[in-house]
N, C-alpha and C positions, 0 to 999 in steps of 0.2 A: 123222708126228704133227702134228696142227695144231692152233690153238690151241685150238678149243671141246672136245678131249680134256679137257683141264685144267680148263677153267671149269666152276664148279658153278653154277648157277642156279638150282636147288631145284627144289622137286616142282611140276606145273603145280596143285595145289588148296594155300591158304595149311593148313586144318588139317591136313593129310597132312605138310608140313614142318617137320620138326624142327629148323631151323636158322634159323627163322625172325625171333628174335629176335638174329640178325645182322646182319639186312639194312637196318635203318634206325639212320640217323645224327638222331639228338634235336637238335635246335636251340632248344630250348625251346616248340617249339608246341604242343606234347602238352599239356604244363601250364595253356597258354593257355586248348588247346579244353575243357579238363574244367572250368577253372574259371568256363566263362562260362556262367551259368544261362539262356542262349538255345540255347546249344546241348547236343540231346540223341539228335537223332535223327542218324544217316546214311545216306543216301541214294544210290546208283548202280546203271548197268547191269554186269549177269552180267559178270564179270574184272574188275570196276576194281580192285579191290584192298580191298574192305570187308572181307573178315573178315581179310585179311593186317594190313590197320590195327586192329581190335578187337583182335584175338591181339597186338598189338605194346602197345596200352594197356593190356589186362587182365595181362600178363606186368610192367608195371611198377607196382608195388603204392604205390612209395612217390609216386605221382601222384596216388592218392586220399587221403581224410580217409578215417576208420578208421569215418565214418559213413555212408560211400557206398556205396549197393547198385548193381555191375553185372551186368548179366545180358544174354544175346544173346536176342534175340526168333528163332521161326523163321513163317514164311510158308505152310507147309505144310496152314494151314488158315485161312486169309485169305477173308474174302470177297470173290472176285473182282468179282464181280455189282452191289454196291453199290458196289465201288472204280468202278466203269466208270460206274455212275448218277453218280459227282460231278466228272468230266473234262468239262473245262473247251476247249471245241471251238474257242473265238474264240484260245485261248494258244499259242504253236508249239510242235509234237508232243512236245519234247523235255518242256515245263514242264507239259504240259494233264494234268497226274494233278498235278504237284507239290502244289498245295492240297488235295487230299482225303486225302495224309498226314499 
């Protein structure tokens, strides 16, 4: 037997895991990010961990005021076409869409 028998790492998609609200240790930043009204959007590439993060804030209720709407947006009908009109060519590859969310 070795050890990865034993360890559980959860399922490879965050919504498919049920245990997910395990895996993070709160240090107070959660509370930080919600309550800065600069920050709304999140942003990253396929696997960073974006809806493992959303599923870990929306599961903690008492993070919000009792007057804050969250909702997950999905992409599935994004205008790709206009997102690529406002890419930003002179910005390195990583950041050159950054402004046009």
């Amino acid at each position: 037997m070795s050890i990865l028998d034993w360890i559980d790492v959860g399922k490879v998609a965050a919504e498919r895991d049920e245990n997910l609200k395990y895996y993070f240790f709160d240090t107070g930043i959660s509370k930080k990010i919600i309550d800065n009204p600069n920050m709304f959007l999140m942003l990253g590439r396929k696997g960073a961990g974006k809806t493992a993060v959303f599923l870990h804030l929306v599961s903690n209720k008492q993070l919000f005021k009792a007057t804050d709407i969250v909702f997950s947006l999905s992409l599935n009908n994004y205008s790709w076409n206009a997102h690529a009109l406002l890419k930003r060519d002179e910005k390195a590859e990583t950041f050159s869409f950054r402004d046009s969310w």
